[in-house]
Each structure stands twice: as structure tokens, then as C-alpha cells.
Backbone as XML, in Angstrom:
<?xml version="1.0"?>
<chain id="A" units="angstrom">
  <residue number="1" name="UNK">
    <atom name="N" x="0.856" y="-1.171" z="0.000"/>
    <atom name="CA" x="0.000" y="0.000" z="0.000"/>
    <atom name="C" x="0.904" y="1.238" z="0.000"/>
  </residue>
  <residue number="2" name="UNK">
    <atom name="N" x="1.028" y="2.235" z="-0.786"/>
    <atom name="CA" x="1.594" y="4.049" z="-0.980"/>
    <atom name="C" x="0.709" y="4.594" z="-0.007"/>
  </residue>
  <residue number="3" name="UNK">
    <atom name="N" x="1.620" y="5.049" z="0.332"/>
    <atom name="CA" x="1.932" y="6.511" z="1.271"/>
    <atom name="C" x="0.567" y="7.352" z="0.847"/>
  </residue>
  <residue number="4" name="UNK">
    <atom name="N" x="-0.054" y="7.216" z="-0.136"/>
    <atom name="CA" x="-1.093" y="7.946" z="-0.513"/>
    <atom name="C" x="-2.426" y="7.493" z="-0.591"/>
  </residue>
  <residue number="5" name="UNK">
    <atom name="N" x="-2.323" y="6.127" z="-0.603"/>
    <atom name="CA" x="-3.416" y="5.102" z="0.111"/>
    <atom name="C" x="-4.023" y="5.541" z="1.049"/>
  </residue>
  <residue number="6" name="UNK">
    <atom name="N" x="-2.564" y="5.057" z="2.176"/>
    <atom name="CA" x="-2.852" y="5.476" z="3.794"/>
    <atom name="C" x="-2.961" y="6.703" z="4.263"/>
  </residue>
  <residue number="7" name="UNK">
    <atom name="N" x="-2.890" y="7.873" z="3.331"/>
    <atom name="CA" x="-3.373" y="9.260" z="3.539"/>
    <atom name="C" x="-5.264" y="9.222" z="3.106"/>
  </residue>
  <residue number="8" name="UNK">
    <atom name="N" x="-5.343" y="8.356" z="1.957"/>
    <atom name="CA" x="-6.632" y="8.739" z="1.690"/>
    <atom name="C" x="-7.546" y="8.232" z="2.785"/>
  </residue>
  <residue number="9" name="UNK">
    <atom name="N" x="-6.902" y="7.042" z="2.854"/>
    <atom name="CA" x="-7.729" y="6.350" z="3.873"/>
    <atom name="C" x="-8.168" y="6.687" z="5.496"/>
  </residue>
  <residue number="10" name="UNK">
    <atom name="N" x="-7.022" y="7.686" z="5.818"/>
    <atom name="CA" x="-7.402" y="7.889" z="6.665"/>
    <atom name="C" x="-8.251" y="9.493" z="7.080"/>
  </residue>
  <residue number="11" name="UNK">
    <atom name="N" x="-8.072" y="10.368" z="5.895"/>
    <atom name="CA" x="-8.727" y="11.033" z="5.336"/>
    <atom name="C" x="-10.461" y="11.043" z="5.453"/>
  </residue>
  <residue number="12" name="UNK">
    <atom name="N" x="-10.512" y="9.680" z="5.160"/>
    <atom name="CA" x="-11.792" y="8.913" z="5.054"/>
    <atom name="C" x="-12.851" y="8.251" z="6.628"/>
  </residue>
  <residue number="13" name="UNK">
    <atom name="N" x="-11.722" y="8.440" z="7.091"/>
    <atom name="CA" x="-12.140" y="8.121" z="8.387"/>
    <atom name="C" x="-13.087" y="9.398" z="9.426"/>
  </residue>
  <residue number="14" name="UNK">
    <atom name="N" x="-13.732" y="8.434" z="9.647"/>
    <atom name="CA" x="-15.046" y="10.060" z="10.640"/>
    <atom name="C" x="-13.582" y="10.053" z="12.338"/>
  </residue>
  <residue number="15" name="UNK">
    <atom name="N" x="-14.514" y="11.692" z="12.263"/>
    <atom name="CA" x="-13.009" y="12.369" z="13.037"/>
    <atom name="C" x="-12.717" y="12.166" z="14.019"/>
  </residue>
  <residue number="16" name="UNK">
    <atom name="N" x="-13.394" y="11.115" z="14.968"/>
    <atom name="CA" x="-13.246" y="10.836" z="16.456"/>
    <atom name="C" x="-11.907" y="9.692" z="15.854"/>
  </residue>
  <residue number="17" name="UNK">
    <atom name="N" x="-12.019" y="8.826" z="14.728"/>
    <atom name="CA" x="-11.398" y="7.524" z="14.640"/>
    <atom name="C" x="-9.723" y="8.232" z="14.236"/>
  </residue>
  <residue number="18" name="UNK">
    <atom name="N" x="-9.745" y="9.681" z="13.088"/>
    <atom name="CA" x="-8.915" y="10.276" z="13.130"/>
    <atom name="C" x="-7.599" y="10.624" z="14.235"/>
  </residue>
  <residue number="19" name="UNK">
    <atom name="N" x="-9.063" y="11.442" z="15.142"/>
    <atom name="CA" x="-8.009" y="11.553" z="16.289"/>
    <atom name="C" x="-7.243" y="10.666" z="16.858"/>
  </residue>
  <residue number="20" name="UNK">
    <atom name="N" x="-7.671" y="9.207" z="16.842"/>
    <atom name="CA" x="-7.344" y="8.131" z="17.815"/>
    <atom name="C" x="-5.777" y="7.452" z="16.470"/>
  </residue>
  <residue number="21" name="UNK">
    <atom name="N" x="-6.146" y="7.861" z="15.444"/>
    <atom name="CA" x="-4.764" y="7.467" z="14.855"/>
    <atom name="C" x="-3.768" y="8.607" z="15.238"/>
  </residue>
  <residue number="22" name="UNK">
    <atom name="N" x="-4.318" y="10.101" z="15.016"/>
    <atom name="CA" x="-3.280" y="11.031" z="15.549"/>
    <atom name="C" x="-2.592" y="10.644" z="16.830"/>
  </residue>
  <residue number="23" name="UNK">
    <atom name="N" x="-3.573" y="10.107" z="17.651"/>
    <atom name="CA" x="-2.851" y="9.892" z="18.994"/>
    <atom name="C" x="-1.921" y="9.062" z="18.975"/>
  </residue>
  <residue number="24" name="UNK">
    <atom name="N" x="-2.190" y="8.096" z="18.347"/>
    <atom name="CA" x="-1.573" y="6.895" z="18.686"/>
    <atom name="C" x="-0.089" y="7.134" z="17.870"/>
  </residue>
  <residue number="25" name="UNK">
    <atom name="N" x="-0.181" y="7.601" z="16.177"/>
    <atom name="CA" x="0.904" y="8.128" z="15.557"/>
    <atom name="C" x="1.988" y="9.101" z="16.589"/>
  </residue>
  <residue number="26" name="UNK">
    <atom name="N" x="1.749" y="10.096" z="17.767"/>
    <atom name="CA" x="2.021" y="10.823" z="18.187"/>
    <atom name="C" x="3.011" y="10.327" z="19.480"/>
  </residue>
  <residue number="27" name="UNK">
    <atom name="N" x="2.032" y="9.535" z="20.243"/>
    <atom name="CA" x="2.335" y="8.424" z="21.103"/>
    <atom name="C" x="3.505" y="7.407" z="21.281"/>
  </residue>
  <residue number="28" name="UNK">
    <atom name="N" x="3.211" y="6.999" z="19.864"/>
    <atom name="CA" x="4.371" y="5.596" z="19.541"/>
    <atom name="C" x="5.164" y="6.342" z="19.177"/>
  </residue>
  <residue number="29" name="UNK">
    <atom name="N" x="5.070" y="6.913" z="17.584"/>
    <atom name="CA" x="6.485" y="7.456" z="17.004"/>
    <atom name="C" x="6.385" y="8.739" z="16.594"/>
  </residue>
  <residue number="30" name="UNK">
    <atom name="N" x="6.543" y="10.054" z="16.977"/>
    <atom name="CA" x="6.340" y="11.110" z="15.828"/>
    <atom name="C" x="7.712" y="11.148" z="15.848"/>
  </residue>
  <residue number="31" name="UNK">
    <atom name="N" x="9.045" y="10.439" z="15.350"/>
    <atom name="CA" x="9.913" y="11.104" z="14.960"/>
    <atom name="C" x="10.097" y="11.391" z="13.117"/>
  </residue>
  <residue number="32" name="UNK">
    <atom name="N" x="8.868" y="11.085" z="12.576"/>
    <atom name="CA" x="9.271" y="11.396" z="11.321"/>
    <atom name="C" x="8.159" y="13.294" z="11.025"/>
  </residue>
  <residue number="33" name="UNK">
    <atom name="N" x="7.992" y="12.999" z="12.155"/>
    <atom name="CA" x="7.035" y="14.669" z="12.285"/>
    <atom name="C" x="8.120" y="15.833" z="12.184"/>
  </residue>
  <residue number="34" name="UNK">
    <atom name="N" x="8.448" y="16.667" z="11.373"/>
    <atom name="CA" x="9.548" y="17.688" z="11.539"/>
    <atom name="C" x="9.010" y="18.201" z="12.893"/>
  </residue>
  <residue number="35" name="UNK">
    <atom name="N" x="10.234" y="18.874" z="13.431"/>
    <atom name="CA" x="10.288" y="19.897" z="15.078"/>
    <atom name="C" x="9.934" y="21.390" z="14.428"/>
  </residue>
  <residue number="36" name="UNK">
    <atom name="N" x="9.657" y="21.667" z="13.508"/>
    <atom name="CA" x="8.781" y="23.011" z="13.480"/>
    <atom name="C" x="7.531" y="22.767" z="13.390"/>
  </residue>
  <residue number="37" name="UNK">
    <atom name="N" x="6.951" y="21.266" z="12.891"/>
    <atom name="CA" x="5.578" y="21.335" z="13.032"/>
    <atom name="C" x="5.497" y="21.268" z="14.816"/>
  </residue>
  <residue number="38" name="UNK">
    <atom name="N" x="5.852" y="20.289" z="15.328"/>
    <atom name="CA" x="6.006" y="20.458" z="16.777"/>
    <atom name="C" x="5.647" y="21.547" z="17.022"/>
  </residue>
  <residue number="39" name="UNK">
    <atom name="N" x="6.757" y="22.392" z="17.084"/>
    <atom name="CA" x="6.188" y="23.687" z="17.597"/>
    <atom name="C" x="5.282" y="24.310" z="17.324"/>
  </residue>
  <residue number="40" name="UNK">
    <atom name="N" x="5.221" y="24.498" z="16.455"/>
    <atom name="CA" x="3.606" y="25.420" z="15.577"/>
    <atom name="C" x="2.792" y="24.448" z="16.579"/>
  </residue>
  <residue number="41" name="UNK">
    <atom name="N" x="2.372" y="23.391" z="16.521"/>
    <atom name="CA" x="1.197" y="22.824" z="17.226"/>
    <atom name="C" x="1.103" y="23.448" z="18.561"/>
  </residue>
  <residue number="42" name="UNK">
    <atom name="N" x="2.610" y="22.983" z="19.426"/>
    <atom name="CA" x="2.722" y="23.840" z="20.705"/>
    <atom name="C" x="2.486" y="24.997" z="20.912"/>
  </residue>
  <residue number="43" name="UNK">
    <atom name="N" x="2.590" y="25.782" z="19.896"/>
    <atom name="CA" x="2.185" y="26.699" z="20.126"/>
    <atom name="C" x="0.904" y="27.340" z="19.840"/>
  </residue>
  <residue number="44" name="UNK">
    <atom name="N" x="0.214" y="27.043" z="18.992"/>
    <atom name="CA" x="-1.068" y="26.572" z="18.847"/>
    <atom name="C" x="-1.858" y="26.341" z="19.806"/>
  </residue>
  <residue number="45" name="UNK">
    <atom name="N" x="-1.312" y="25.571" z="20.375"/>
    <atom name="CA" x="-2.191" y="24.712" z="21.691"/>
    <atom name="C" x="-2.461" y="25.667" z="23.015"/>
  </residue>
  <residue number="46" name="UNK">
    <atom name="N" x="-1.384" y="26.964" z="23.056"/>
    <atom name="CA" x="-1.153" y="27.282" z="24.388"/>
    <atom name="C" x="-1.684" y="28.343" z="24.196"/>
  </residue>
  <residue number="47" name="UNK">
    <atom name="N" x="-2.688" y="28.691" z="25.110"/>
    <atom name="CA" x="-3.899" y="29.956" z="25.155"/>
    <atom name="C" x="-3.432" y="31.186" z="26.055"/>
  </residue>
  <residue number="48" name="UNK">
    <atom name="N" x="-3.315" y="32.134" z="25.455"/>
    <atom name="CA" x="-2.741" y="33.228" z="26.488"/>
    <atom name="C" x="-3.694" y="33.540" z="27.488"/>
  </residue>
  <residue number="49" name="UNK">
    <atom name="N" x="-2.993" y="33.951" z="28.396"/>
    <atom name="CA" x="-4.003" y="34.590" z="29.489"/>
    <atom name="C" x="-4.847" y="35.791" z="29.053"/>
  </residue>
  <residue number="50" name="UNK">
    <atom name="N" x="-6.125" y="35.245" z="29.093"/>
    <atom name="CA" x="-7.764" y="35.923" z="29.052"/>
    <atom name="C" x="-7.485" y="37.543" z="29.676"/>
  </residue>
  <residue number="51" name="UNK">
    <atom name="N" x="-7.063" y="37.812" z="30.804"/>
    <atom name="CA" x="-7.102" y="38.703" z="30.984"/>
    <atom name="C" x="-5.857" y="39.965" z="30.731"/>
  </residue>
  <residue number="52" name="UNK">
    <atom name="N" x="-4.610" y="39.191" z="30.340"/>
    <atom name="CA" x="-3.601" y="39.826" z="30.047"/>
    <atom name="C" x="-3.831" y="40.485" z="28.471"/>
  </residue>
  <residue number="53" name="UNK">
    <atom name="N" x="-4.659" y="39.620" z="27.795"/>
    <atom name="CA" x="-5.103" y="39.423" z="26.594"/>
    <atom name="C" x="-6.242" y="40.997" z="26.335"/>
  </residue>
  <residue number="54" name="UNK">
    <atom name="N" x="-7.163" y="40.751" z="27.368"/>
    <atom name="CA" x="-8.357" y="41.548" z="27.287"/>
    <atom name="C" x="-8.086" y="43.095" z="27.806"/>
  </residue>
  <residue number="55" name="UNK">
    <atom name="N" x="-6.348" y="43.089" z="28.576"/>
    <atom name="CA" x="-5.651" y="44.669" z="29.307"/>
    <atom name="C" x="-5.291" y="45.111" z="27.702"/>
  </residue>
  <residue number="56" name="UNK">
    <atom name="N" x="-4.489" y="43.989" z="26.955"/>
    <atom name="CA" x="-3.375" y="44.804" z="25.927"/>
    <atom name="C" x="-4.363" y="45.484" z="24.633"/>
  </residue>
  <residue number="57" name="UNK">
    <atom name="N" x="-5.766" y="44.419" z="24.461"/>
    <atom name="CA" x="-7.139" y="45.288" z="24.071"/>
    <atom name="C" x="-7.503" y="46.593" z="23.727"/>
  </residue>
  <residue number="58" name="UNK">
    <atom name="N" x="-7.363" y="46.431" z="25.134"/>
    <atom name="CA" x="-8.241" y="48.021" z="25.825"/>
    <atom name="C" x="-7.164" y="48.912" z="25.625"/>
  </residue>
  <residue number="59" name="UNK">
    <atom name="N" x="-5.923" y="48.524" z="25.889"/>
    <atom name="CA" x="-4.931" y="49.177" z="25.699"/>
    <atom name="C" x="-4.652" y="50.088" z="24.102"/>
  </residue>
  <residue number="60" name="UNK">
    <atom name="N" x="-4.609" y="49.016" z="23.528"/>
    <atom name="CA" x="-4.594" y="49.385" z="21.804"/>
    <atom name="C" x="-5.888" y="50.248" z="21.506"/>
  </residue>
  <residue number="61" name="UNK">
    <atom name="N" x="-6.586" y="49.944" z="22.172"/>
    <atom name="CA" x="-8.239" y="50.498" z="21.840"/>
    <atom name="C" x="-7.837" y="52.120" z="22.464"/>
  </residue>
  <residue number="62" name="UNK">
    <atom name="N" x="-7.313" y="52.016" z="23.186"/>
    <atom name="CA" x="-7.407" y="53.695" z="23.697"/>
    <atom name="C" x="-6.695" y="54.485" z="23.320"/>
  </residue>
  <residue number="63" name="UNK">
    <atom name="N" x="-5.410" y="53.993" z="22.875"/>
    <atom name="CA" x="-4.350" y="54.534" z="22.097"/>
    <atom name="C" x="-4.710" y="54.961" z="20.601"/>
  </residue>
  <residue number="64" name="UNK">
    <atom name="N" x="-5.514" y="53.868" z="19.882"/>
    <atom name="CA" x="-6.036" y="54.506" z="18.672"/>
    <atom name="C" x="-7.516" y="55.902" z="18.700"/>
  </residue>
  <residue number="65" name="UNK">
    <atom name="N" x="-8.068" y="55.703" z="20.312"/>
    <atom name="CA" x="-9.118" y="56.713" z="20.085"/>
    <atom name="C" x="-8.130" y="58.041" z="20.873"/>
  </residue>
  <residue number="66" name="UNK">
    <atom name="N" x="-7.033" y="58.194" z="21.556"/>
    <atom name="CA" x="-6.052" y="59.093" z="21.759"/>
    <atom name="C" x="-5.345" y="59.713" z="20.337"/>
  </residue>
  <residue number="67" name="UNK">
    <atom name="N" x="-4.597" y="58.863" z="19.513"/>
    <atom name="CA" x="-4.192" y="59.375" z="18.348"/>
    <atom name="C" x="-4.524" y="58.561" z="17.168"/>
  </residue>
  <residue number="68" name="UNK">
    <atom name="N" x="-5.825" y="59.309" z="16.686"/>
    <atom name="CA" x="-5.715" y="57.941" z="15.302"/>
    <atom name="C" x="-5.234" y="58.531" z="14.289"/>
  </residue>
  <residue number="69" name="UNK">
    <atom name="N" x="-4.456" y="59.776" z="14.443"/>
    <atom name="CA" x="-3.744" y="59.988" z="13.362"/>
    <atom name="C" x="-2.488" y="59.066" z="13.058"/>
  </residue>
  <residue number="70" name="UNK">
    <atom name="N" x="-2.144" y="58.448" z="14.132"/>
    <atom name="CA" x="-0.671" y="57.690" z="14.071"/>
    <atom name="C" x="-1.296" y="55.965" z="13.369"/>
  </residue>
  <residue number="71" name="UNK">
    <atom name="N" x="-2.402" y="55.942" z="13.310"/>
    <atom name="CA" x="-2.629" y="54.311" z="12.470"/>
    <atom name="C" x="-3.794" y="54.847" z="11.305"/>
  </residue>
  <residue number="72" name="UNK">
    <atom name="N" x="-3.012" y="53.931" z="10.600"/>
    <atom name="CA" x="-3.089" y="53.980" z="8.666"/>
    <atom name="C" x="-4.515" y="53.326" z="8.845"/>
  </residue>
  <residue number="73" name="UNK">
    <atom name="N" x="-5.377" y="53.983" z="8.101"/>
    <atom name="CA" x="-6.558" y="53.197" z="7.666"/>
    <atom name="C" x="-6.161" y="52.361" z="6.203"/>
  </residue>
  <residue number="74" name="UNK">
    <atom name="N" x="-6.744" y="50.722" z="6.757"/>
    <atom name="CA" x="-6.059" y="49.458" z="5.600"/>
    <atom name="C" x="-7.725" y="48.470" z="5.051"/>
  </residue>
  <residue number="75" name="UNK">
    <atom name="N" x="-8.101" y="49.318" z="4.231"/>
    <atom name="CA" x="-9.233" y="48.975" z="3.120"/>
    <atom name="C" x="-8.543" y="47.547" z="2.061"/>
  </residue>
  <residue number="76" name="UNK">
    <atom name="N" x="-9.512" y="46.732" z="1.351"/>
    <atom name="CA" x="-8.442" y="45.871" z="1.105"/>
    <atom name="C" x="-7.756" y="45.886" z="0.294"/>
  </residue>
  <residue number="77" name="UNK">
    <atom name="N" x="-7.809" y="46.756" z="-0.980"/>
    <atom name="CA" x="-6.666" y="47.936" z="-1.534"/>
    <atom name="C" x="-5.490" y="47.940" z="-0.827"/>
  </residue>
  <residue number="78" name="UNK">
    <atom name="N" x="-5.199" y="48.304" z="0.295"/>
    <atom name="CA" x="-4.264" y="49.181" z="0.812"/>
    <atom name="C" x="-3.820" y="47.660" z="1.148"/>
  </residue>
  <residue number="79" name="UNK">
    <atom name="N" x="-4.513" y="46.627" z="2.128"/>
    <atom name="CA" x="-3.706" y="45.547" z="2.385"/>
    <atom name="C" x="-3.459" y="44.503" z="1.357"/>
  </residue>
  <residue number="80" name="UNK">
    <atom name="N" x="-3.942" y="44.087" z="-0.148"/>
    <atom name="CA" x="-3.053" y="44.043" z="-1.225"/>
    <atom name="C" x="-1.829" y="44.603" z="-1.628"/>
  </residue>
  <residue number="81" name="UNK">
    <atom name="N" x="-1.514" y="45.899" z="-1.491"/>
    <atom name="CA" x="-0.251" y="46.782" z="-1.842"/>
    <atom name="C" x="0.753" y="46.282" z="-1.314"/>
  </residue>
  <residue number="82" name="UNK">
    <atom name="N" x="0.178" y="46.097" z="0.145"/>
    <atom name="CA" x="0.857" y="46.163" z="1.501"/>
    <atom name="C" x="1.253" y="44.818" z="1.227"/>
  </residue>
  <residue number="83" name="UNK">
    <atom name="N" x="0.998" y="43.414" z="1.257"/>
    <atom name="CA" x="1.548" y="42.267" z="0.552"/>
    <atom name="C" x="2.269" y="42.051" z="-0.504"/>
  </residue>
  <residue number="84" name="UNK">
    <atom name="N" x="1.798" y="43.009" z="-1.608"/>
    <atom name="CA" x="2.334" y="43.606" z="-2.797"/>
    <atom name="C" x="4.069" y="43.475" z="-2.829"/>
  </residue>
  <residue number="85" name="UNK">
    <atom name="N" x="4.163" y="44.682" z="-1.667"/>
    <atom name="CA" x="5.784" y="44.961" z="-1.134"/>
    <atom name="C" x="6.365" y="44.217" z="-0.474"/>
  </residue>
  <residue number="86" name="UNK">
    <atom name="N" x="5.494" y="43.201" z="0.226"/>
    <atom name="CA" x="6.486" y="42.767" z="1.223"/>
    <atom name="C" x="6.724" y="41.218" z="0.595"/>
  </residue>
  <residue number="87" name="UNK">
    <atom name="N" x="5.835" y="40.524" z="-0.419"/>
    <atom name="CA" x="6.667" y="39.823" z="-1.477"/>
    <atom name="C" x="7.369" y="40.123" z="-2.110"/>
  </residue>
  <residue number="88" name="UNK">
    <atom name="N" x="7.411" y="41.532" z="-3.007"/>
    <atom name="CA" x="8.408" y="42.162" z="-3.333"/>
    <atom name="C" x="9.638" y="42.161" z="-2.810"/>
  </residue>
  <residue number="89" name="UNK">
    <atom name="N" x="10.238" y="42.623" z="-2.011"/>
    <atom name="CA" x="10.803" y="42.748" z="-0.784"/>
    <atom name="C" x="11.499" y="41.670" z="-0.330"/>
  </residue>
  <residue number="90" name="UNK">
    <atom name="N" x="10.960" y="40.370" z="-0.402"/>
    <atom name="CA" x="11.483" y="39.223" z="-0.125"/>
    <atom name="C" x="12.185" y="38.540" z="-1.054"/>
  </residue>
  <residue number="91" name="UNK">
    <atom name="N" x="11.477" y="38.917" z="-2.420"/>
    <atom name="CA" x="12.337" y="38.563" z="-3.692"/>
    <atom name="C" x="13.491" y="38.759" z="-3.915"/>
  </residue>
  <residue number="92" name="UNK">
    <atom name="N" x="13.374" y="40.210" z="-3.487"/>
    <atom name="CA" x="14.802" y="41.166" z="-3.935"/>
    <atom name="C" x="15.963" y="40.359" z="-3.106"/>
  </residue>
  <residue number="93" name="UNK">
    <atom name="N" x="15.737" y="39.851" z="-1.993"/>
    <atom name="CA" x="16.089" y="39.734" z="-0.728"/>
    <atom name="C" x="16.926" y="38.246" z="-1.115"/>
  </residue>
  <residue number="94" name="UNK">
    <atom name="N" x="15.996" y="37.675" z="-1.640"/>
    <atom name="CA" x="16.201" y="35.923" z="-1.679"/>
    <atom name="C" x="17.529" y="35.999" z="-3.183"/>
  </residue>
  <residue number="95" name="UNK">
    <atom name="N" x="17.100" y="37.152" z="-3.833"/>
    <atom name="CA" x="17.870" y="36.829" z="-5.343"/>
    <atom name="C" x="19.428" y="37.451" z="-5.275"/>
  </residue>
  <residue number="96" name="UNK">
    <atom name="N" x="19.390" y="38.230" z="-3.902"/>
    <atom name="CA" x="20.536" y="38.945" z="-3.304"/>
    <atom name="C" x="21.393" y="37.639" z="-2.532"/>
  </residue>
  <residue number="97" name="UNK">
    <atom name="N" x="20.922" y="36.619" z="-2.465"/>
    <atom name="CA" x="21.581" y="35.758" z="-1.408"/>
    <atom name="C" x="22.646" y="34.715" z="-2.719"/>
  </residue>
</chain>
């Protein structure tokens, strides 16, 4: 059976039975899992504090009704452009190396 079998197949599976292969894949062996997915998950997983979360908020919230001249209004025009450059930007960057 390919590697693409046992993807479909398990694909196919309703998601409680999923999880129980994730687990078990996770359990026994994830060493063929790269350590940046690791992390991304870990980090993923870990919920900031609710209320530290709900200060920095209010925080940002008051600062923009104090000066909203200092933040750019970003229509989705402006945040196309804004991606625009910063692929740009990375190109230049990567073809420089």
C-alpha cells in the first residue's frame, strides 16, 4: 500500500477515529514529524491569558481613540499593496543571497 493510500484512507475516516490514529501516531512514534511542526502545534495549543489578553485590548483600543492619526486606515486595496511589497521585498532579498 503508498503513502497515498494510507493518507486517503485515513482522510476517510469520521473524526473521532482520526483523532485516535493522531494519537496513537504521536504516542508511539512522531519522529518522522519535523520539530517546526512540533512547535507550531505547541504553540497553537497554548492559550494566552484571558485577561492579560483583554488589558493589551483596551490598551490598543485607547491609544487609537487618543491618536488615530498615528494608524493607517487598511481597506483591502491598501492591504493588497501592503503584501504587494512585502513579497516584493522578499524577492529582492532571496535573489541577493
Amino acid at each position: 500500500m503508498s503513502a497515498l493510500e494510507v493518507i486517503r484512507q485515513i482522510k476517510a475516516l469520521p473524526p473521532e477515529e482520526r483523532k485516535q490514529v493522531t494519537r496513537f501516531v504521536v504516542e508511539q512514534d512522531d519522529s518522522w514529524i519535523p520539530g517546526e511542526f512540533k512547535e507550531a502545534m505547541a504553540d497553537a495549543g497554548a492559550e494566552p491569558e484571558p485577561e492579560a489578553v483583554r488589558t493589551e485590548l483596551l490598551r490598543r483600543q485607547q491609544e487609537y481613540r487618543d491618536h488615530p492619526e498615528r494608524f493607517a486606515h487598511m481597506d483591502e486595496e491598501s492591504l493588497k499593496a501592503m503584501f504587494r511589497r512585502i513579497a516584493d521585498a522578499r524577492a529582492r532579498l532571496s535573489s541577493a543571497r
